[in-house]
C-alpha positions in Angstrom: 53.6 55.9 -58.2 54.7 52.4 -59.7 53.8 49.6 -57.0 57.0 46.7 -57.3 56.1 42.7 -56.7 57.4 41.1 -53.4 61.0 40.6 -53.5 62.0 36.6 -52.9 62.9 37.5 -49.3 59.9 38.5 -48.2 57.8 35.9 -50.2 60.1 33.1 -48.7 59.4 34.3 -44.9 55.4 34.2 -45.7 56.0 30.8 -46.5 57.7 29.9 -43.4 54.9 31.9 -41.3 52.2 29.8 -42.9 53.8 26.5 -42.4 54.7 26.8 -39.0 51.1 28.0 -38.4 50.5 25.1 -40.3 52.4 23.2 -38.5 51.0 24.5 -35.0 47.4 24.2 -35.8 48.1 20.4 -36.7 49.8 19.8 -33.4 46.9 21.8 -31.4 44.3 19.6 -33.3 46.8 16.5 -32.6 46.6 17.1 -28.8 42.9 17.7 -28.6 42.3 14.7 -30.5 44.4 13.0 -28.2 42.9 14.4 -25.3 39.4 13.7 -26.3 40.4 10.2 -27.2 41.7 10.1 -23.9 38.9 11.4 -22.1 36.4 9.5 -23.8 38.3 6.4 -23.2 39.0 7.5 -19.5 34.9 7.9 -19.0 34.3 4.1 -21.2 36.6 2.9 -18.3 34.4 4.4 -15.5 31.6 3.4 -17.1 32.9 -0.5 -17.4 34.4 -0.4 -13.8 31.0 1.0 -12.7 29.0 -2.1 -14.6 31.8 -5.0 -13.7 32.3 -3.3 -10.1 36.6 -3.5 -11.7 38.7 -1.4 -9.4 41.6 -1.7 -11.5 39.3 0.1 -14.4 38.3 2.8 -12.2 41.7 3.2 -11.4 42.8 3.6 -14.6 40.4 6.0 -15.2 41.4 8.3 -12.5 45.2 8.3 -14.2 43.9 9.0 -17.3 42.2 11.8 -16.1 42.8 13.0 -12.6 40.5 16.1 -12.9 37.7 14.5 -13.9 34.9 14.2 -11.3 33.2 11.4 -12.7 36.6 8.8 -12.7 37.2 9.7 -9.0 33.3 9.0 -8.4 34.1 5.2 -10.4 36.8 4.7 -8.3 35.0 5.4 -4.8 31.8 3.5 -5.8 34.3 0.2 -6.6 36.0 1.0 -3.5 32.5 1.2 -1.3 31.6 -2.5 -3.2 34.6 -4.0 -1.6 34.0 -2.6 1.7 37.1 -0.5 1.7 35.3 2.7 2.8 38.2 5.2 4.2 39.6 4.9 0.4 36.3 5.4 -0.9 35.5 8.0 1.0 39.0 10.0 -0.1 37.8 9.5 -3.6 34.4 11.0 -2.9 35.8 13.9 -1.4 38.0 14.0 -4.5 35.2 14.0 -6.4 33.2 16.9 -4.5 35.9 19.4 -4.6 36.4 18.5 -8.6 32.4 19.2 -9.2 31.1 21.2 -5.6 27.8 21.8 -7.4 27.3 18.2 -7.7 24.5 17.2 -5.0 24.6 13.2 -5.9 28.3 13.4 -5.3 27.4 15.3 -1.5 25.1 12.6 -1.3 27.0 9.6 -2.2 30.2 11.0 0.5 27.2 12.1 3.4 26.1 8.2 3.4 29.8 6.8 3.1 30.8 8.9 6.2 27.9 7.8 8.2 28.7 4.5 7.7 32.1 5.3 9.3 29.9 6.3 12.0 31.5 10.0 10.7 28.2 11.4 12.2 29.0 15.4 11.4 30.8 14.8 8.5 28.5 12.9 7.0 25.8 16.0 8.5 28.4 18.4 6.7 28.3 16.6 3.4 24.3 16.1 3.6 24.4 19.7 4.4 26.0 20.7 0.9 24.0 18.5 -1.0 20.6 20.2 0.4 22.4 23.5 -0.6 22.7 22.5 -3.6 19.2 20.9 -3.9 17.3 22.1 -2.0 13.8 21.7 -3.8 15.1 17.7 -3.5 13.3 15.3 -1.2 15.6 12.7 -1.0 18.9 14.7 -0.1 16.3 16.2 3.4 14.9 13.0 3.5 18.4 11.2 4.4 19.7 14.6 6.3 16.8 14.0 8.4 17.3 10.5 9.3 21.0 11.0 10.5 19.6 14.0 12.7 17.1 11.3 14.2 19.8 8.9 14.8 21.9 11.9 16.2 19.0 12.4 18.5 17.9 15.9 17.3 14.3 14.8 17.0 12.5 17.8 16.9 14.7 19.3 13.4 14.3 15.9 12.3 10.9 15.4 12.0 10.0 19.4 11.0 12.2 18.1 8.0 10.9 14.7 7.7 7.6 16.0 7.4 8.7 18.5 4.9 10.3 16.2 2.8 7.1 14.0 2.6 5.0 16.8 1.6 7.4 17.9 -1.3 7.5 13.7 -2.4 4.2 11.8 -1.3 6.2 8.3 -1.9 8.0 8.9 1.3 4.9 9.5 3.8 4.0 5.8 4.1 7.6 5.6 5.4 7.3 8.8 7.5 4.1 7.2 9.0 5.5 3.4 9.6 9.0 5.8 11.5 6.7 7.8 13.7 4.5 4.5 14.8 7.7 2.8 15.7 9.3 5.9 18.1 6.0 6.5 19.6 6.0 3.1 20.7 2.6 2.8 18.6 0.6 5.6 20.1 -1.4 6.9 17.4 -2.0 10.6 18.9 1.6 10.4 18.8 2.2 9.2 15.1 -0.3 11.8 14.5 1.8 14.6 15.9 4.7 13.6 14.7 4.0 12.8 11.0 2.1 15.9 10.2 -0.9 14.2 9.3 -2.9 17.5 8.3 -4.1 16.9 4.8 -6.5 14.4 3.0 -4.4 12.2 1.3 -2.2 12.3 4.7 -5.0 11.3 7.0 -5.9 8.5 3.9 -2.6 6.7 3.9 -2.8 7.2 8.0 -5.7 5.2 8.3 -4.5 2.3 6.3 -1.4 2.2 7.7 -3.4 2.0 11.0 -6.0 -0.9 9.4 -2.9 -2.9 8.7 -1.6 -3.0 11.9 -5.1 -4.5 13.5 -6.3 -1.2 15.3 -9.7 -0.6 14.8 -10.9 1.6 17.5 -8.1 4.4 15.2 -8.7 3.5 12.0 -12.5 4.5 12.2 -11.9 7.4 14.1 -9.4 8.6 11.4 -11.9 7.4 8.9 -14.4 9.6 10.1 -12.4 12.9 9.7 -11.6 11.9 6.1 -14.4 9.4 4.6 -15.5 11.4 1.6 -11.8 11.1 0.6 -11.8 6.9 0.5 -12.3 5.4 -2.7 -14.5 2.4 -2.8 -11.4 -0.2 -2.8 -9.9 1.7 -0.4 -13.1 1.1 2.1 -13.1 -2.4 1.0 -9.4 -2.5 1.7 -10.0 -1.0 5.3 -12.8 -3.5 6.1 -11.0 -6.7 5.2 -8.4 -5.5 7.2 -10.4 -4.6 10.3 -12.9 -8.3 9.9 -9.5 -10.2 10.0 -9.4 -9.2 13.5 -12.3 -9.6 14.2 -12.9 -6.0 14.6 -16.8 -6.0 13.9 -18.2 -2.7 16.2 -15.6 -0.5 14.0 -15.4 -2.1 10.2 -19.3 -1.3 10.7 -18.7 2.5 11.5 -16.8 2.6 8.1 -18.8 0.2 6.0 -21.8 2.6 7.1 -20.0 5.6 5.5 -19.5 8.1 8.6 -17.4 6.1 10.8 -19.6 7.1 13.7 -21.1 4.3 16.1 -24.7 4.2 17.7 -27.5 2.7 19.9 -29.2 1.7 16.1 -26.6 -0.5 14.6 -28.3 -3.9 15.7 -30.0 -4.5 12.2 -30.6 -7.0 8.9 -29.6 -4.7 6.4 -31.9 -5.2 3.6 -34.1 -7.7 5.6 -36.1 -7.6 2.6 -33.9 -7.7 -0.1 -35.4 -4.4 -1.8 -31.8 -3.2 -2.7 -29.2 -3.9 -4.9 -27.3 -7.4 -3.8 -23.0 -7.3 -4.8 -21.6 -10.3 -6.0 -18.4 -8.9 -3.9 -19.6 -7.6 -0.7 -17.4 -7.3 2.0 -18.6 -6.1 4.7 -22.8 -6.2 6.4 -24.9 -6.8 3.5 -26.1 -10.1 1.7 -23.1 -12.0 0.4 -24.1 -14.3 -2.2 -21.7 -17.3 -2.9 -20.4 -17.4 -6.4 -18.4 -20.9 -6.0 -21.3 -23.3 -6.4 -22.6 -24.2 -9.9 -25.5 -26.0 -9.1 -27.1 -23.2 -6.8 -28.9 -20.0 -8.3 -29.8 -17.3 -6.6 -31.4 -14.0 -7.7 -33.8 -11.5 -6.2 -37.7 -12.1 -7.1 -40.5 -9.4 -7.8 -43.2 -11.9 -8.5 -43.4 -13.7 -5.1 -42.5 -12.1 -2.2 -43.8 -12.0 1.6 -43.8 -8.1 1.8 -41.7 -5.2 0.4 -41.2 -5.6 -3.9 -38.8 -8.3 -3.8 -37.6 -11.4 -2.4 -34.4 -13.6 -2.5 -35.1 -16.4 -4.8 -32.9 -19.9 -4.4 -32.6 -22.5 -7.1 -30.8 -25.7 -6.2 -30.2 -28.1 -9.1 -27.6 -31.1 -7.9 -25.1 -31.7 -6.4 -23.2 -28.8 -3.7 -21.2 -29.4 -0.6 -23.7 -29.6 2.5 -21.1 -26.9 4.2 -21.3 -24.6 1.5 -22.9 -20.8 2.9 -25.3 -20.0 0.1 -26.4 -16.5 1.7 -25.4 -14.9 4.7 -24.9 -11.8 6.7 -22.6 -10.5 9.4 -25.0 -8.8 11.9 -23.5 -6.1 15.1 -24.2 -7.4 18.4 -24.2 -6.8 22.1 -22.3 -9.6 24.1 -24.6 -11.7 26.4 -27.5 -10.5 25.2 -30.9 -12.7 24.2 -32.0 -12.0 20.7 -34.7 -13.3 18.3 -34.5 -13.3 14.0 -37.9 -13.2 12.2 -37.9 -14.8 8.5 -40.3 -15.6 5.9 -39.9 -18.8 3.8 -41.1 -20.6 1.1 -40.8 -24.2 -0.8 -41.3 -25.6 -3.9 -40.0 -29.1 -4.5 -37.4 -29.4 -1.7 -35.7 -33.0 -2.2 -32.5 -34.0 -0.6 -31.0 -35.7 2.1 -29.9 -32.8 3.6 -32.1 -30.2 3.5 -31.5 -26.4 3.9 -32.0 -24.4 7.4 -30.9 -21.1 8.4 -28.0 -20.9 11.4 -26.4 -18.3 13.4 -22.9 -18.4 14.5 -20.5 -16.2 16.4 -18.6 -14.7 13.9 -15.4 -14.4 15.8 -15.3 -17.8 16.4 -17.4 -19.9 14.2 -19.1 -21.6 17.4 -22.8 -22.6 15.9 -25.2 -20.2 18.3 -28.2 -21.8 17.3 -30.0 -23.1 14.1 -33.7 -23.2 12.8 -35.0 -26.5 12.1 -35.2 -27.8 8.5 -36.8 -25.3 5.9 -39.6 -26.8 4.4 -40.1 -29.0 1.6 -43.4 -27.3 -0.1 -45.1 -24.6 1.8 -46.8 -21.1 0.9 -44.9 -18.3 3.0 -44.7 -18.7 6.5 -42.8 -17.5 9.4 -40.0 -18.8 11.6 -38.1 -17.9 14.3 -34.5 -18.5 15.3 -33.9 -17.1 19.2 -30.3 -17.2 20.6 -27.9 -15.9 23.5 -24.6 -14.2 22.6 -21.8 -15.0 24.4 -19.0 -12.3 26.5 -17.2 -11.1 23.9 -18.7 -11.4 21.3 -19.6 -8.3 19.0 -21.1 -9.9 15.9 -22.8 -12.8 14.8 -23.1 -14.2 10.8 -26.4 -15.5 9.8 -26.0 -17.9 6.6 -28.1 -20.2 4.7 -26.3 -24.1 4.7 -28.1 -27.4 4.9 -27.8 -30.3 7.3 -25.5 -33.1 6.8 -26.2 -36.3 4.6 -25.7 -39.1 5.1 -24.3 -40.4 1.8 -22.2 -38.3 -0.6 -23.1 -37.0 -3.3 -25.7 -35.6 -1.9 -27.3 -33.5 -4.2 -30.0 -31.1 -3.8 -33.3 -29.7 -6.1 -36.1 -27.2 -6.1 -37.1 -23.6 -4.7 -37.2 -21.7 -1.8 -37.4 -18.2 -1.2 -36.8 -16.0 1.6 -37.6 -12.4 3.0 -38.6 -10.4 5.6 -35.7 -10.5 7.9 -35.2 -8.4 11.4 -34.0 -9.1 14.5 -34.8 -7.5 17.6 -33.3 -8.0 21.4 -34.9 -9.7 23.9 -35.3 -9.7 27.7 -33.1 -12.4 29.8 
């Protein structure tokens, strides 16, 4: 059968077909180039009224492209930065409904509404965000403050607590929330912040060093000690000296916490152990602020034990400098006597060393031993002394008496050892 080419007509209406397709797919491409253009340019504009805080840019945005979430979100943030919150909470709204799955945007309109004192809406709004979120701290975390201010304490805490426990940054503030409603009753604060866990009952007892309360901080202490790093001890005793909390900064600095009848001691009366350089707490403190003055623990002399403390003066130091000393647990108004070994070599200044022992709360000078010698093979002193009412430590230090010319510089040895203290009958 003989095939025949396409007659004219028909060749001349393929033609047409392919130019209008032509024609159409340039015009579809046309628009969505224009619309992209135009929505890019539309979310340059958010982001620019977002950065220069420009209503008229958000605004522009939103007529660029009315159905885009992210203009009307623009738009309500420049409108929140001007304090006109009933049109930027229209535009959050907007927002929402344009992107529902959105959990910042629920956010964003929950916090605007409660600061229209909107209480439920706000709730409502919080309420969607957590739905959509709901593995997200911060959206229960602010839920759960508006319930507290709404007075539903008991939801608000169960998801205060939850909300810590998911995101550990926000227990300090759990903690610092419950001390302030329980009108700082630690059982209380306890309770209410879910303090159940290791690193909870940690940050507990800090929060409770810095506010000054000793008698808690080393009871939590003791459920938790093992779980305190060595700055973080350090950290709770500084805290707990600067008010003068002695009795309890000794439970920790011991390691348990615990108190008893056996804490009137010298730690180390014989200097056997290791001496810090950064003590802070009941052991020897060495000063490391005086350049002319040497100290450093001696196993060739010594009164008993292995060792001794060894003190090399070599010029000039202030006569109030505290070359050694030690904060010792007391009773108050109680009689006790310190025991010391000492000896000299080539003592010469005009304001020679001696040992004192003042209250440690208050600085008042207690008593003092007379002047150390000058030269002397080891020999033993005394220093006896009454504590006054209310006082619950005492710090023993090394200093010298007063010159009477300045400079007044100092030179030679002594050493020291064999420290206790005992108490003594009134």
């Amino acid at each position: 059968m003989n095939s025949f080419p396409d007659t004219p007509q028909k060749a001349s209406r393929e033609n047409v077909v392919r130019i209008v397709i032509s024609v159409l797919a340039i015009f579809i491409c046309l628009i969505i180039i224009t619309e992209s253009a135009q929505f890019g340019f539309s979310r340059l504009l958010a982001r620019y009224a977002l950065v220069a805080k420009s209503i008229p840019a958000a605004a522009e945005a939103v007529s660029l492209t009315p159905s885009d979430a992210d203009a009307h979100r623009a738009l309500a943030v420049s409108f929140r930065n001007v304090q006109m919150f009933q049109e930027a909470s229209k535009e959050f709204e907007i927002a929402a409904s344009l992107r529902p799955n959105d959990d910042y945007v629920w956010l964003e309109l929950g916090m605007l509404r409660d600061e229209l004192n909107d209480s439920e809406g706000a709730l409502s709004a919080f309420d969607q965000a957590v739905t959509q979120a709901p593995y997200y701290a911060h959206t229960r975390w602010q839920r759960a403050n508006l319930r507290l201010r709404m007075g539903r304490y008991d939801e608000a805490f169960a998801e205060l607590r939850d909300a810590a426990k998911s995101n550990r940054t926000f227990l300090p503030s759990l903690i610092d929330l419950a001390w302030s409603l329980s009108r700082q009753d630690a059982k209380l604060t306890e309770q209410l912040a879910g303090i159940d866990s290791p690193d909870s009952r940690v940050a507990f007892t800090r929060f409770l060093a810095s506010k000054g309360k000793g008698k808690e901080t080393r009871e939590q202490f003791a459920q938790a000690a093992q779980f305190f790093s060595v700055e973080q001890k350090r950290e709770l005793l500084r805290a707990l000296l600067e008010v003068h909390a002695y009795r309890d900064a000794f439970g920790i600095w011991k390691g348990s916490g615990e108190l008893s009848n056996n804490d009137l001691q010298i730690h180390d009366g014989g200097f056997e152990g290791t001496i810090s350089l950064s003590e802070v707490g009941f052991g020897w403190n060495i000063s490391r602020q005086l350049s002319k003055v040497e100290a450093s623990q001696d196993t060739s002399d010594k009164d008993s034990g292995d060792k001794s403390l060894r003190i090399a003066f070599d010029g000039d130091s202030p006569t109030a400098a505290v070359v050694v000393s030690q904060t010792i647990i007391v009773k108050p108004q109680t009689r006790y006597r310190i025991s010391f070994a000492v000896k000299a070599k080539d003592i010469i200044s005009g304001g020679l060393p001696l040992l004192r022992v003042v209250d440690a709360g208050t600085n008042v000078m207690l008593a003092q031993s007379g002047s150390l010698p000058q030269n002397s093979e080891w020999q033993k002193q005394v220093i006896e002394f009454t504590s006054p009412s209310l006082c619950d430590a005492i710090v023993l230090k090394l200093a010298r008496n007063e010159c009477t010319s300045s400079p007044c510089p100092i030179f030679g040895v002594i050493w020291l050892d064999s420290f206790s203290i005992e108490e003594m009958k009134l």
